[in-house]
Structures are given as C-alpha cells and as structure tokens.
C-alpha positions as CSV (number, residue, x, y, z in Angstrom):
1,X,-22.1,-163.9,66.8
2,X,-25.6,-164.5,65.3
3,X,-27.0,-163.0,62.3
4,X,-31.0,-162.7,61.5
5,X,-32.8,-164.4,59.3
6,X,-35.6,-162.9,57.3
7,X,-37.8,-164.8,55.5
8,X,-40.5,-163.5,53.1
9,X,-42.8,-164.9,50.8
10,X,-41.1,-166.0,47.4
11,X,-42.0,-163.7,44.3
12,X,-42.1,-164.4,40.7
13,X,-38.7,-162.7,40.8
14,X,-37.2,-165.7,42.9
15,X,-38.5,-168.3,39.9
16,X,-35.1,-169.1,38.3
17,X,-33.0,-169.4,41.7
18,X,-36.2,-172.0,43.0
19,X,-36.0,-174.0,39.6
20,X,-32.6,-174.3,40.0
21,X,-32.7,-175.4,43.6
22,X,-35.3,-178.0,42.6
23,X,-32.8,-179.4,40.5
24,X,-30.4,-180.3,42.5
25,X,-29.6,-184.3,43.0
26,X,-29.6,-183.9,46.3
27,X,-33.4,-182.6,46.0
28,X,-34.5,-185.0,43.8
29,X,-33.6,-187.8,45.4
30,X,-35.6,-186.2,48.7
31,X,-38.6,-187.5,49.3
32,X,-40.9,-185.5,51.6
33,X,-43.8,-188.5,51.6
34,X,-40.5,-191.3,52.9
35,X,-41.4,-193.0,55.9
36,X,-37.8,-193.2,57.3
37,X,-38.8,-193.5,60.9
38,X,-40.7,-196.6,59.8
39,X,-37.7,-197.6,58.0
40,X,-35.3,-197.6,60.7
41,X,-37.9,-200.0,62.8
42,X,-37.9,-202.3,60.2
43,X,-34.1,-202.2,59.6
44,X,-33.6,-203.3,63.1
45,X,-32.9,-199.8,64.9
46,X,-33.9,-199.8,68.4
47,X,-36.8,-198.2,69.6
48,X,-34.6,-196.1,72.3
49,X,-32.0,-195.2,69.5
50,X,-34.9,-193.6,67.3
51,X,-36.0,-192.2,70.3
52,X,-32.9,-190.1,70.7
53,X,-33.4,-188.6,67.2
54,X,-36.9,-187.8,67.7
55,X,-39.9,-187.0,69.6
56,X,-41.9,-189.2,68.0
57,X,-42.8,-192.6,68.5
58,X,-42.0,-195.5,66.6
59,X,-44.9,-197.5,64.9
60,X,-45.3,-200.7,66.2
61,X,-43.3,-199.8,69.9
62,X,-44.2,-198.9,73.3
63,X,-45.8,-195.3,73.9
C-alpha cells in the first residue's frame, strides 16, 4: 500500500519544527558543498563501483 505525499511551500508557521530539524547532529555534520564522489576516487574506490551508485562520472576516469 502507498500513501501520497503532499508537499507545499513552508510557512512562517513551520519556523520552529525547521529550526529544530536544522539542529540535529545528523544535519550538521551534512555538508551539501562535500565532494564525496571525488572522495571515494581518491580513497581508492573503483571507478565501476562508483559507477553502480551513480550516474555520474568520476573526475579523473573514463567517460
């Protein structure tokens, strides 16, 4: 069984709930600017293995 989502745009009513959601550990330590696809490449994950995760491709590879 599936259920809908609706999304909207946030109000100024939904300020408290998105302050404390920015608060969480697990958001601050996020980094929406990380490079981790570059990362992985320089931490020795194969090309093909990165590949598998994404549909990108992997800087310095093939393609």
């Amino acid at each position: 069984m599936t259920h809908p989502i609706n999304l909207r745009p946030a109000t100024i009513a939904d300020t408290t709930l998105l302050q404390h959601w920015d608060e969480q550990p697990h958001v601050i330590e996020s980094d929406p600017n990380d490079d981790w696809i570059l990362r992985l490449w320089k931490e020795g994950c194969s090309e093909r293995a990165i590949r598998l995760f994404t549909d990108w491709s992997v800087p310095g590879g093939e393609g």
